[in-house]
MARPA-152895 format. One line per 10 residues: number of its first residue (from 1); for each residue x, z, y of C-alpha. Coordinates in Angstrom, 1 decimal. Layout:
! residues N
NUM> X Z Y; ...;
//
This chain:
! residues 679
1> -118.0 -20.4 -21.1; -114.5 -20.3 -21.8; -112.1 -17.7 -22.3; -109.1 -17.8 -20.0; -106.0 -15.6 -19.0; -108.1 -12.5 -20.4; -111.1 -13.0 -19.3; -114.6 -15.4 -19.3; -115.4 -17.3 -16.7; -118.2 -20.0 -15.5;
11> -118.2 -22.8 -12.9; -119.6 -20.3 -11.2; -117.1 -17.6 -11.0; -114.5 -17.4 -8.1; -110.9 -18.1 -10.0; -109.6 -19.4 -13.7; -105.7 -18.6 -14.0; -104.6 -18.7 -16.6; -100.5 -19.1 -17.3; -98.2 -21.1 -16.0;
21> -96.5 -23.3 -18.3; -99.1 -22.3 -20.7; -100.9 -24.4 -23.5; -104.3 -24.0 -21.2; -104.5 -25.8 -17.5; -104.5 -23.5 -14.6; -107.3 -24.3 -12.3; -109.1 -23.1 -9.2; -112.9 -23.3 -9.0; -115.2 -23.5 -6.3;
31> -116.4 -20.1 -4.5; -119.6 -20.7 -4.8; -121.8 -17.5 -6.8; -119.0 -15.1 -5.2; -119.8 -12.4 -3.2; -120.2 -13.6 0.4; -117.3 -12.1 3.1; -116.7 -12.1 6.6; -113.1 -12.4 5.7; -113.2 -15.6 4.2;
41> -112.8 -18.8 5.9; -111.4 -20.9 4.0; -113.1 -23.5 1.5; -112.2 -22.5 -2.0; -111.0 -25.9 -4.1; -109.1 -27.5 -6.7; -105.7 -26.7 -7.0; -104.4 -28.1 -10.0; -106.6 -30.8 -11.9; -106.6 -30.7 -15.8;
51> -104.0 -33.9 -16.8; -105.7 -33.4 -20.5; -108.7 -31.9 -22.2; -108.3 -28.1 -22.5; -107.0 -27.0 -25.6; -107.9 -24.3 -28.0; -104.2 -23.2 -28.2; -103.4 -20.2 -27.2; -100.3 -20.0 -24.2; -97.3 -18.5 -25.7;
61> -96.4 -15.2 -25.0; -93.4 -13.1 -25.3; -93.6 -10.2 -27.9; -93.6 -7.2 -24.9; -97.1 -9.2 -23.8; -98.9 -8.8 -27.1; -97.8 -5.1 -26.8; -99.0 -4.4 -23.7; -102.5 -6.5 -25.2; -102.7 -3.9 -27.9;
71> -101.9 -0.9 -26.3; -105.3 0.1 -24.7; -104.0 -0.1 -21.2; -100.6 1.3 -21.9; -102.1 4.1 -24.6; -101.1 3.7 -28.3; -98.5 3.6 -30.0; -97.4 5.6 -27.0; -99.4 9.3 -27.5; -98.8 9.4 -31.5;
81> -94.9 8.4 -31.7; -94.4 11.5 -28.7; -95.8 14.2 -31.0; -93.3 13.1 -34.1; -90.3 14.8 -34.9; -88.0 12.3 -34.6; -85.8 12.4 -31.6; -87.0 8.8 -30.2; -89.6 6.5 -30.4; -90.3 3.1 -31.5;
91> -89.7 0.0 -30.0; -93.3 -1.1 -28.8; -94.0 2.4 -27.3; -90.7 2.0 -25.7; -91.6 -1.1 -23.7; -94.9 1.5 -22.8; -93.5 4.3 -21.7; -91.9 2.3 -19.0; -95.0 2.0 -16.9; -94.9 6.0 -17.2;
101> -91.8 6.1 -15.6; -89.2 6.4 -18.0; -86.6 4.8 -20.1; -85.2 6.0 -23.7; -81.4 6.1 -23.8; -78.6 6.5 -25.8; -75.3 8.6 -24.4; -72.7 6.5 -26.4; -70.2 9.1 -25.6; -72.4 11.9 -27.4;
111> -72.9 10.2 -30.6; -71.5 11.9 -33.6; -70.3 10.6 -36.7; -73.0 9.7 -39.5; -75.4 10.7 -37.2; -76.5 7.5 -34.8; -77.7 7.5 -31.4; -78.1 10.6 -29.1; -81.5 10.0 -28.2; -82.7 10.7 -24.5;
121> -84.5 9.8 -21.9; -84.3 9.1 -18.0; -87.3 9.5 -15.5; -88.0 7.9 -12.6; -90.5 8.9 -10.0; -92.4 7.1 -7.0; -91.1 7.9 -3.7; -93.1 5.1 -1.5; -91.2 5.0 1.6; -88.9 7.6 -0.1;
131> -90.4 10.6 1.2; -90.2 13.6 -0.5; -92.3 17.1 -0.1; -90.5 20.1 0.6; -92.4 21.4 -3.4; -91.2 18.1 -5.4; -87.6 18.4 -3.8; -87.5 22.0 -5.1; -89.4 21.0 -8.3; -86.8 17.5 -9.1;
141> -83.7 20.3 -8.5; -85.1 23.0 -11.2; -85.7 20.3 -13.8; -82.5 18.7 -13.2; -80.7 22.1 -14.5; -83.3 23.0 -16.6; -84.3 19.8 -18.8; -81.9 17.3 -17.5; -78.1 17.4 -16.9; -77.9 19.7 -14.2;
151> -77.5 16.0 -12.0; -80.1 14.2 -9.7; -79.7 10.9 -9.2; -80.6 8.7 -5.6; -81.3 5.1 -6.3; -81.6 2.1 -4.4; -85.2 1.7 -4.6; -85.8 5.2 -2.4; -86.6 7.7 -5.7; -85.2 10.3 -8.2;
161> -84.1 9.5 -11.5; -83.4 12.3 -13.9; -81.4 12.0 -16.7; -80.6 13.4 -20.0; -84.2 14.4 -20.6; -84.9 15.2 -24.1; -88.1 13.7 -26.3; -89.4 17.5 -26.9; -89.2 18.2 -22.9; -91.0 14.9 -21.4;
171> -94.7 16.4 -21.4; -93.1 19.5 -19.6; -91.3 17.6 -16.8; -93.6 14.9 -16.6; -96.4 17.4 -15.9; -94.0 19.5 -13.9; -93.8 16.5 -11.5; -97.2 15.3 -11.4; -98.7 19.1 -10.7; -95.9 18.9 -7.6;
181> -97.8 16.1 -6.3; -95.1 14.1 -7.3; -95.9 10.9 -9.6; -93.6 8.5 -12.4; -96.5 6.3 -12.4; -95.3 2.2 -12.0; -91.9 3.6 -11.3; -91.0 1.1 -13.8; -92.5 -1.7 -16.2; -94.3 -4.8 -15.5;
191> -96.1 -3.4 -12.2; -95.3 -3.0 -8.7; -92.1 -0.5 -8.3; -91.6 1.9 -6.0; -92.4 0.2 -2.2; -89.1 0.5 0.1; -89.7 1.5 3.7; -87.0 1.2 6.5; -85.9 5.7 6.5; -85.8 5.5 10.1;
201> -86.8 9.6 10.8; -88.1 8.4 14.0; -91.7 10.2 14.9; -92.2 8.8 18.7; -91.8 5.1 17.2; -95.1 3.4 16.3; -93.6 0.3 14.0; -92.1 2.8 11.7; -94.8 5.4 11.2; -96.8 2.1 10.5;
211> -94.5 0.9 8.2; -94.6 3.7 6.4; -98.2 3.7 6.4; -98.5 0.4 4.3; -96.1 1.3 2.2; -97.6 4.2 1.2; -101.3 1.7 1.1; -99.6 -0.6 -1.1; -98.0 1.4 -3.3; -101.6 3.2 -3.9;
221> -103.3 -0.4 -3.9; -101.1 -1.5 -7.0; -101.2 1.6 -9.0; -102.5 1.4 -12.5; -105.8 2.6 -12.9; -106.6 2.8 -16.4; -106.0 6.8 -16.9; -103.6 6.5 -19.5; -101.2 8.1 -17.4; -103.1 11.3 -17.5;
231> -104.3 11.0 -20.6; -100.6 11.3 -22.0; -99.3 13.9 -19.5; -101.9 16.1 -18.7; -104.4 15.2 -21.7; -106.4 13.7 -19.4; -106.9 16.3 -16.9; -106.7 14.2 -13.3; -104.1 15.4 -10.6; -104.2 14.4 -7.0;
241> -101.2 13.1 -5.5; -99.7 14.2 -2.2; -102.1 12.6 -0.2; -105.2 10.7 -1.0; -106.0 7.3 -0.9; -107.2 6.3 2.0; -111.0 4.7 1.9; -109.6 1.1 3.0; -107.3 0.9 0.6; -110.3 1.9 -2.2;
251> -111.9 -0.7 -0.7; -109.8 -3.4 -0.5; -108.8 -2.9 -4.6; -112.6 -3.4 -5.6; -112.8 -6.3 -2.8; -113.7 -9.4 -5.7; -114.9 -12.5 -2.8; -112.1 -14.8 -4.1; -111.5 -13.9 -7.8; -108.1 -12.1 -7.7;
261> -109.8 -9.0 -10.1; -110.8 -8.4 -13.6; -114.5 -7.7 -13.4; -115.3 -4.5 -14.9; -112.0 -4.2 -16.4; -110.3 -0.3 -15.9; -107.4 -2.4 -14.6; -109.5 -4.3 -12.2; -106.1 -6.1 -10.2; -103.4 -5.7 -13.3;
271> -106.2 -6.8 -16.3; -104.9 -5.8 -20.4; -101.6 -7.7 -19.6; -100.8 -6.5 -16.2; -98.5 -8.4 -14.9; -95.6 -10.8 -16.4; -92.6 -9.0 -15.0; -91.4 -5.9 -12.5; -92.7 -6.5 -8.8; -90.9 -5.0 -5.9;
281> -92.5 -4.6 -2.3; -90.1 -3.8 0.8; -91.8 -3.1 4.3; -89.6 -2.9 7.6; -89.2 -3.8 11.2; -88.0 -6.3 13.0; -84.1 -6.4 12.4; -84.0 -3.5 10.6; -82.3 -4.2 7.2; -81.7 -0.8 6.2;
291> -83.7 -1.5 2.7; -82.4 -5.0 1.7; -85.5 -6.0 2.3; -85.0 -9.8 1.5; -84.3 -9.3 -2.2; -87.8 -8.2 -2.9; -90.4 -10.3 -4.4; -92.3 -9.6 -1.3; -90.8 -8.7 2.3; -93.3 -7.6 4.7;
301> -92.6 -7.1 8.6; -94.5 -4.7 11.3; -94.8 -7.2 14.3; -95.6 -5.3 17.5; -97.0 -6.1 21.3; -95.7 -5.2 24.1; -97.4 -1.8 23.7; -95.9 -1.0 20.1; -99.3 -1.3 18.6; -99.2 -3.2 15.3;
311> -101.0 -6.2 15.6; -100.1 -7.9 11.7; -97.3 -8.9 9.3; -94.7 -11.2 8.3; -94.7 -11.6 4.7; -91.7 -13.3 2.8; -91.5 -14.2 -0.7; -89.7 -14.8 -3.6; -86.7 -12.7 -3.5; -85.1 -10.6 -6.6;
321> -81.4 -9.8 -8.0; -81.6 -10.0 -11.7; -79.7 -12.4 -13.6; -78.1 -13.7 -17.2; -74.7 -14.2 -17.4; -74.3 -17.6 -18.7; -77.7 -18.7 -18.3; -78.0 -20.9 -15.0; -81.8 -20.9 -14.7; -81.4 -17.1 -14.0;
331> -80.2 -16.6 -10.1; -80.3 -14.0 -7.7; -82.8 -15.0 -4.6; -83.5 -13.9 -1.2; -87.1 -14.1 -0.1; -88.7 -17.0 2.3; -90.6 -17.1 5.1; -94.5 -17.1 3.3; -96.6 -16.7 6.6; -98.1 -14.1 9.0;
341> -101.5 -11.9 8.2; -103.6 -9.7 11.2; -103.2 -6.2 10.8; -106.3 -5.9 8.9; -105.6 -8.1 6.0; -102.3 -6.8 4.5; -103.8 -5.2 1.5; -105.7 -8.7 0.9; -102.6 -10.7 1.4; -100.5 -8.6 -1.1;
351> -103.4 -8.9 -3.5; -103.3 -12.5 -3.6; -99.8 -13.1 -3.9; -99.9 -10.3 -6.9; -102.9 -12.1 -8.6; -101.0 -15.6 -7.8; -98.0 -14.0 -9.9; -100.3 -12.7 -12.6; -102.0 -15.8 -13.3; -99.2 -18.1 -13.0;
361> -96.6 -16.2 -13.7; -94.6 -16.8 -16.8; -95.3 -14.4 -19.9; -93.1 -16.5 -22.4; -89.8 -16.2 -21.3; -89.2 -12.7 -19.7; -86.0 -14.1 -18.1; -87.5 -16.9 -16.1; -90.5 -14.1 -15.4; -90.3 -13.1 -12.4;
371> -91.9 -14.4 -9.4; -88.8 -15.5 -7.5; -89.1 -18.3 -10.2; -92.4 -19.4 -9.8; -91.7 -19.7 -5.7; -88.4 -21.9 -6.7; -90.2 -23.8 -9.0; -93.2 -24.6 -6.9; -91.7 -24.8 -3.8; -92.9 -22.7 -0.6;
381> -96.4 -25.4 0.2; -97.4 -25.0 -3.1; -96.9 -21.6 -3.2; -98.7 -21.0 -0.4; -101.7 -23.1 -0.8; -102.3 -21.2 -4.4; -102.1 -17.9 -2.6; -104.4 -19.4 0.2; -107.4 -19.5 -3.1; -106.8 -16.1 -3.8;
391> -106.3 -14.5 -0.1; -109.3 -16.7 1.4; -107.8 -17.5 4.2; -104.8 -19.7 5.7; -101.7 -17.7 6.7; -100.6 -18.1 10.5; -97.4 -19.3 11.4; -94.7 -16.7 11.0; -93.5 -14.8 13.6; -89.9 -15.4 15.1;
401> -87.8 -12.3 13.9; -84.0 -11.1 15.7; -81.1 -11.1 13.6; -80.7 -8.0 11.2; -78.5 -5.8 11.4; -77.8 -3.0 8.7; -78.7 1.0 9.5; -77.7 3.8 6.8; -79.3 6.7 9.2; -76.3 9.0 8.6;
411> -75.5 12.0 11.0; -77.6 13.9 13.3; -80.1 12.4 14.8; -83.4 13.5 17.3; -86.7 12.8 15.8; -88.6 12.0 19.0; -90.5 15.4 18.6; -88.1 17.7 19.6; -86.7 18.3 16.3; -83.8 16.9 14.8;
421> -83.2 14.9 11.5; -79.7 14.5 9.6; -78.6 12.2 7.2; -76.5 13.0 4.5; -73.9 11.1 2.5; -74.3 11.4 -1.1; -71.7 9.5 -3.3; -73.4 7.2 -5.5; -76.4 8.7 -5.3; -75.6 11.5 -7.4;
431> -76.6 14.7 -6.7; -74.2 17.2 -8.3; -72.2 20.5 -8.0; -71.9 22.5 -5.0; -73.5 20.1 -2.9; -76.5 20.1 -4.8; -76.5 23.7 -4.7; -76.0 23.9 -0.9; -78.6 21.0 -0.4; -81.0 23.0 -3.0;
441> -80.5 26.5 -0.1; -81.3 24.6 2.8; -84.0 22.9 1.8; -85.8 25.4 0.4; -84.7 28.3 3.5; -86.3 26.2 6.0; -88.4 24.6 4.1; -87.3 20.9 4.9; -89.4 17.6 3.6; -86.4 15.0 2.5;
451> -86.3 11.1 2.8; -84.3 9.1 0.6; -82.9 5.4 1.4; -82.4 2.5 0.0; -78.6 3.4 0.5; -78.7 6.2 -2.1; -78.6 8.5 0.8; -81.2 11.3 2.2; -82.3 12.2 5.1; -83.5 15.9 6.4;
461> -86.2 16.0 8.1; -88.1 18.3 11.0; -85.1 20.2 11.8; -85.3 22.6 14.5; -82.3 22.5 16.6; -81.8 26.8 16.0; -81.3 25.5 12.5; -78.2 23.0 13.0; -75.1 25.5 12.9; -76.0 27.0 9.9;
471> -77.3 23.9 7.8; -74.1 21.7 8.8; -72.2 25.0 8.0; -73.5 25.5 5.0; -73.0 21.8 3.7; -69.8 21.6 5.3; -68.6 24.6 2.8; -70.0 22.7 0.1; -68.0 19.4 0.5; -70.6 17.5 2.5;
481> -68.4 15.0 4.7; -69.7 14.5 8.6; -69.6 11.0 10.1; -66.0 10.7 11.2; -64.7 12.3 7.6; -66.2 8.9 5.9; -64.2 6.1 4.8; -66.1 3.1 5.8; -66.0 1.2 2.7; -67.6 4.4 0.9;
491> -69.9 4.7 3.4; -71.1 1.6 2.5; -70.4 0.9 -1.1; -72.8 1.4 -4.1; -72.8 1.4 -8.1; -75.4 1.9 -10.7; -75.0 4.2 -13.3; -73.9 2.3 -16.0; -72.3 3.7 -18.4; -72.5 5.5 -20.9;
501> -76.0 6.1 -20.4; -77.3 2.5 -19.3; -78.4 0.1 -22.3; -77.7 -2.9 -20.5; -74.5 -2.3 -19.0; -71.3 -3.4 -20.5; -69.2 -2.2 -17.9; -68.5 0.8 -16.1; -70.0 0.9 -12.2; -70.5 4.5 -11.0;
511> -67.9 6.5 -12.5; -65.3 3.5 -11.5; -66.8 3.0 -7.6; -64.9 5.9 -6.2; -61.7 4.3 -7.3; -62.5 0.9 -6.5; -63.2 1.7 -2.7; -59.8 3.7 -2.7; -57.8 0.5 -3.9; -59.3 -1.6 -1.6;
521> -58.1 0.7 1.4; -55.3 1.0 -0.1; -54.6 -2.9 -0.1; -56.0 -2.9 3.1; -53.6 -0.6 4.5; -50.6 -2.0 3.3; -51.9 -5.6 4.7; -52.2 -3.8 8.2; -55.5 -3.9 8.8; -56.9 -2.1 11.4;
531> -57.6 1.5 10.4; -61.4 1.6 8.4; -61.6 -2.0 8.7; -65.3 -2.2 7.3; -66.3 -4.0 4.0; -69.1 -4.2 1.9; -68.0 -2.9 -1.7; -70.6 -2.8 -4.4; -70.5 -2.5 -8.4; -72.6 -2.8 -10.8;
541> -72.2 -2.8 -15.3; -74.3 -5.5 -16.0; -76.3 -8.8 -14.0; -79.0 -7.1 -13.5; -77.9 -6.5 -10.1; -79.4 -2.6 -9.6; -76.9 -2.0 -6.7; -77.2 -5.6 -4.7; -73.8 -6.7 -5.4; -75.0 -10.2 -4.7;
551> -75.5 -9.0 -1.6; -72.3 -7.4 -0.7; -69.2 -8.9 0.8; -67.2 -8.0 -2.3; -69.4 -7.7 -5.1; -68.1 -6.6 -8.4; -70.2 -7.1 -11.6; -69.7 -6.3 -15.4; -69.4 -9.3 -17.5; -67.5 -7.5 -20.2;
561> -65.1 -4.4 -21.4; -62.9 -3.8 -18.3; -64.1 -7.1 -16.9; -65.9 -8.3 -14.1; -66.8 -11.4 -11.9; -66.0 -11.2 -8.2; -68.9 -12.0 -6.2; -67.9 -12.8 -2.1; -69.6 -14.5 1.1; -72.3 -12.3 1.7;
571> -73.4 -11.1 5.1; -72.6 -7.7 6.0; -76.2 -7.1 7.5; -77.4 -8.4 3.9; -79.0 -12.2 5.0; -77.2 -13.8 3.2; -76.4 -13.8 -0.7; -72.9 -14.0 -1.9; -71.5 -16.3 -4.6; -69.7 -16.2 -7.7;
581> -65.7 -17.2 -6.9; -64.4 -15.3 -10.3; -65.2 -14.2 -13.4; -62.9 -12.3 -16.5; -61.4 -10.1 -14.0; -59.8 -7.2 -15.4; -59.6 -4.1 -13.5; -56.0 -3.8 -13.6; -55.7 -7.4 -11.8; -58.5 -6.4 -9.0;
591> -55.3 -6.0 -6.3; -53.9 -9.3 -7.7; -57.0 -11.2 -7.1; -58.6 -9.5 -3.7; -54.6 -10.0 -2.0; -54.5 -13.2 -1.3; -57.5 -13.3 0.1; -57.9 -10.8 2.3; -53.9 -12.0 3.4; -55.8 -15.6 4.0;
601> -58.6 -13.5 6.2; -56.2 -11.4 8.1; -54.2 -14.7 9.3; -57.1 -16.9 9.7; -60.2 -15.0 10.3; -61.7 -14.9 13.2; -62.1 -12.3 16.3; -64.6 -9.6 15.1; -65.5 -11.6 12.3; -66.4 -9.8 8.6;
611> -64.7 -10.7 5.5; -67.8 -12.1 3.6; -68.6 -14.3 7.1; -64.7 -15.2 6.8; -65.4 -16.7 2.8; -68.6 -18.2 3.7; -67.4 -20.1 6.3; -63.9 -21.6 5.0; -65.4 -22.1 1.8; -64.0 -21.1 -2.2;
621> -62.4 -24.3 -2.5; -59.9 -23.8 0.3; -59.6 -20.1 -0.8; -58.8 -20.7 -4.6; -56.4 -23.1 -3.2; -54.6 -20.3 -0.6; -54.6 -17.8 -3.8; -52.7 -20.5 -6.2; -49.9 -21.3 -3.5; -49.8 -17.5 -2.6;
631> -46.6 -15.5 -2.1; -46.6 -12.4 -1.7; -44.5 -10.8 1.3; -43.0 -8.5 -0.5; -41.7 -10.4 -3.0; -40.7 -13.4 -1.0; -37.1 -12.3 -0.5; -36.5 -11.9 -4.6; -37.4 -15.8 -4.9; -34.3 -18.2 -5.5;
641> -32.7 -19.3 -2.6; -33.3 -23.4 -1.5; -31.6 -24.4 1.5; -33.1 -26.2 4.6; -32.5 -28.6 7.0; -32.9 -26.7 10.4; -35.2 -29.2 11.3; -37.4 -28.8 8.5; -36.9 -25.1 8.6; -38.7 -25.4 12.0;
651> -41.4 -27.8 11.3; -42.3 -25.8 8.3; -42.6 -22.3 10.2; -44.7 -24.0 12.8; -47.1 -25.1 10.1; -47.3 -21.8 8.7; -48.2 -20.5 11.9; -51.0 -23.1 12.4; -52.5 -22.2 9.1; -52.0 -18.5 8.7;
661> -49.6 -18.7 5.6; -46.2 -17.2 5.2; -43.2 -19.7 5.4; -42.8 -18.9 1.4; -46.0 -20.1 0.6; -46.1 -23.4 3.0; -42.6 -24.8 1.5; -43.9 -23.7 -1.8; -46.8 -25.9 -1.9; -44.8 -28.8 -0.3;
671> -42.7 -28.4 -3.2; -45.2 -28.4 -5.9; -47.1 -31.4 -4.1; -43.9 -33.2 -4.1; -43.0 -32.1 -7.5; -46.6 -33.2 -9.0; -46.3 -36.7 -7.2; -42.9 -36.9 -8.3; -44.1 -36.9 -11.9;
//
């Protein structure tokens, strides 16, 4: 026997994994001696052969994967550094107490002389498909004013964060939120996030309510099982969540035919180790990208018949925003085509890619962890076929999907059951002042379940029409904006929090967006746009890439103190990634650096067409080159006076003309070409 990846195993044992890039060779061994299935069709064999004799070396590992080793699934030093007096813990139960759901932070705007840090910490919960009860809404809102700061955050992954949560408070609000049926677990750490459904409030459509469905499967399928959770929170005591586990999803966890578990392990999918980096699930339907659903590491589709029965499920891979700046083998990534599953294998498909991940995975670099790596790496056959070991099966071919197209679900809409639903705009996500107080009255008068998006948004649900006058009066007197009150660029836009509360960022994102989308109307405006010409704005403090900006037309990301790089080409329906045209931009130069292009794209663009369609298509080349040549009309009648020939006078307009520029900036490049060749 030999010990591999965490565990013993035989010739005759399903699956050896052990990592990739690691000092052992990963390997695939014949099925035979596993449990027999009617599932399984496919021939279990060799996928990678040994190049050299195994080695007694042990695969390096990063230092976060010999804590999570030690930890007794995600236990110690976790329980004893939460009953000492200091205001923090330690490093290594740090990295733990993200699988609970929750970060320690320092507010470098509270810190006192002589004093250090201001310890505190923010929790996340898990919202799968971002539904919320009417109890946990009302629950989230007290502990927001009573142990947080008096703030409620949306994010982009469909769930709460809660901020400024002090050490002494976290077993109070954690088990505040678990007794509301309500759960942090996975919300964060290496383990599958919070699972994104398209918010669509829709109860007469069958592909959504099925979407929802799986995402609510999955996200129960992936759950930690170990018990730690409760064992810190509610010293053990076990909680049910809002609705229970549905026996197929049970049964597909302890489903072993084609090794993807951890026999007898109390992880029996994760193992000691779970797995080498965060994992993020999105589940939507055909051309419905209202949850970015192609940055996830795994994309999965509702395909329909003709009827609107589900009959199975695209599944992309490989998709993920996180970056280094200055590192070049980190890379944002949009998920490929993987294959399509029958209705009745989904939980088996995810499995496999999740156990392909945690076996191959890299745990010694936590940069190059993720699985978008391992997909770009091995390319999309390889990728597949190691999947194919663990799922048991060959995918079918994927289904043909429509274009997508980009939904925020704002504004009144009907519910297909006779009541009404109503999206609400919420800036940033954040949840503050009077309209979280008028929010806080309606909800809890009619007793209203909520859905959050991916847009930092929410969504009211099972409204009855009696009920509309007085809820949009009510939020109206609060500040709430209706549809036609919204600038389109706000509608759209989105920022992390950043600053000052963020470790990572080094930039501010959500405290600057608001001002940010004004400029860029502003600019806009004095252009002469058409009124709320649309465009993608989003910000984030850091690479990390928490608000999507590499998916945004006009992506703006901290890369320093009052700096940023300008990210541009995306698709405004969010298929396809933007790129990097700038870095070291100060915010003071934003207006210098955005006019000349968006001059270039009001000349030159096309009919209907969006900005980031406009820089994808001409290319950065030819738009660094309109920027350097650039005049600006307003300043084009200050410039020193050079006299022309009438003739050349004429040719040269007609050339500006043809190519969209003013006549200042064609002569002026003529000049400097002729002055350059000249010299």
């Amino acid at each position: 026997m030999q010990a591999l990846a965490g565990r013993s195993i035989g010739v005759g044992d399903c699956l050896v994994g052990s990592q990739q890039r690691g000092a052992l060779d990963s390997r695939v061994f014949s099925g035979k001696g596993c449990s027999s299935s009617s599932r399984g069709q496919l021939v279990v064999t060799n996928v990678a052969t040994p190049s050299r004799p195994p080695t007694s070396q042990t695969a390096r590992r990063g230092k976060v994967e010999i804590i999570k080793e030690n930890s007794d699934y995600l236990r110690h030093p976790l329980m004893q550094d939460l009953v000492t007096e200091a205001t923090n813990i330690g490093e290594e139960s740090v990295q733990l107490m993200k699988f609970h759901g929750s970060y320690q932070q320092d507010d470098r705007e509270r810190r006192t002389g002589g004093k250090g840090k201001f310890y505190q910490f923010m929790m996340r919960t898990r919202q799968p498909a971002g539904h919320v009860t009417n109890q946990l809404y009302l629950v989230m809102d007290d502990l927001a004013d009573l142990y947080g700061n008096g703030t409620l955050r949306l994010t982009t992954r469909q769930c709460y964060q809660l901020h400024g949560v002090l050490k002494g408070d976290l077993k109070t609000v954690f088990s505040s939120v678990i007794k509301s049926m309500g759960s942090t677990l996975g919300a964060c750490g290496d383990v599958n996030r919070n699972v994104m459904a398209a918010p669509a409030p829709w109860k007469d459509r069958k592909d959504y309510l099925d979407a929802e469905r799986v995402a609510e499967d999955v996200a129960n399928l992936l759950a930690p099982q170990a018990g730690a959770y409760y064992d810190v929170w509610l010293d053990g005591e076990k909680w049910y969540s809002e609705t229970i586990e549905r026996p197929h999803v049970t049964e597909a966890r302890e489903f072993n035919g084609f090794g993807t578990n951890f026999v007898g392990s109390p992880e029996p999918i994760y193992g000691g180790q779970y797995l080498p980096r965060k994992f993020k699930i999105g589940v939507t339907v055909p051309g419905d990208n209202s949850i970015d659903v192609l940055t996830n590491d795994v994309a999965i589709v509702v395909i329909s018949d003709d009827a609107g029965e589900t009959i199975g499920y695209d599944l992309l891979v490989g998709g993920g925003m996180g970056r280094t700046h200055r590192n070049n083998d980190t890379f944002p990534r949009l998920a490929d085509p993987l294959g399509f599953v029958p209705k009745e294998d989904i939980l088996h498909a995810i499995k496999a890619i999740v156990a392909t991940q945690r076996d191959y995975g890299r745990r010694d670099d936590r940069r190059q962890a993720r699985l978008k790596y391992l997909v770009a790496d091995w390319g999309m056959p390889k990728f597949r076929s190691v999947v194919e070991q663990y799922y048991g099966k060959k995918f079918q071919a994927f289904k043909p999907l429509p274009d997508w197209e980009f939904r925020d679900y704002l504004g009144w809409q009907d519910q297909g059951d006779g009541r009404l639903a109503y999206g609400v705009f919420v800036q940033n996500g954040r949840l503050k002042g009077e309209t979280k107080k008028a929010l806080r009255q309606v909800i809890e008068r009619y007793e209203l379940p909520v859905r959050l998006t991916a847009n930092q948004n929410l969504i009211l649900l099972d409204v009855e029409p009696a009920w509309k006058t007085d809820i949009a009066t009510t939020l109206g007197t609060a500040g709430v904006r209706e549809l036609f009150e919204l600038d389109s660029i706000e509608r759209q836009s989105m920022a992390c929090p950043a600053l000052p509360l963020c470790g990572l960022a080094i930039g501010e994102a959500e405290r600057s967006m608001p001002d940010v989308n004004r400029r860029v109307r502003a600019l806009l405006d004095r252009l002469q746009f058409p009124p709320d010409f649309p465009i993608v704005v989003r910000m984030t403090g850091c690479p990390n890439g928490c608000a999507r900006p590499y998916m945004a037309e006009l992506g703006l990301v901290g890369d320093g103190p009052n700096s940023y790089q300008i990210w541009l080409g995306a698709a405004p329906n969010q298929s396809r990634m933007a790129e990097e045209y700038q870095n070291r931009v100060k915010m003071q130069d934003l207006e210098k650096v955005l006019e000349p292009l968006l001059f270039m794209f009001k000349e030159k663009g096309r009919s209907e067409e969006a900005f980031g369609d406009f820089c994808a298509r001409v290319g950065f080349e030819a738009l660094r080159a309109y920027s350097a040549a650039y005049v600006p009309p307003d300043q084009a009648s200050s410039l020193a006076q050079v006299g022309l020939r009438s003739d050349t006078h004429d040719r040269a307009a007609a050339l500006a003309a043809q190519q969209g520029k003013s006549m200042s900036h064609v002569v002026n490049e003529a000049i400097e070409r002729g002055l350059a060749h000249a010299a």
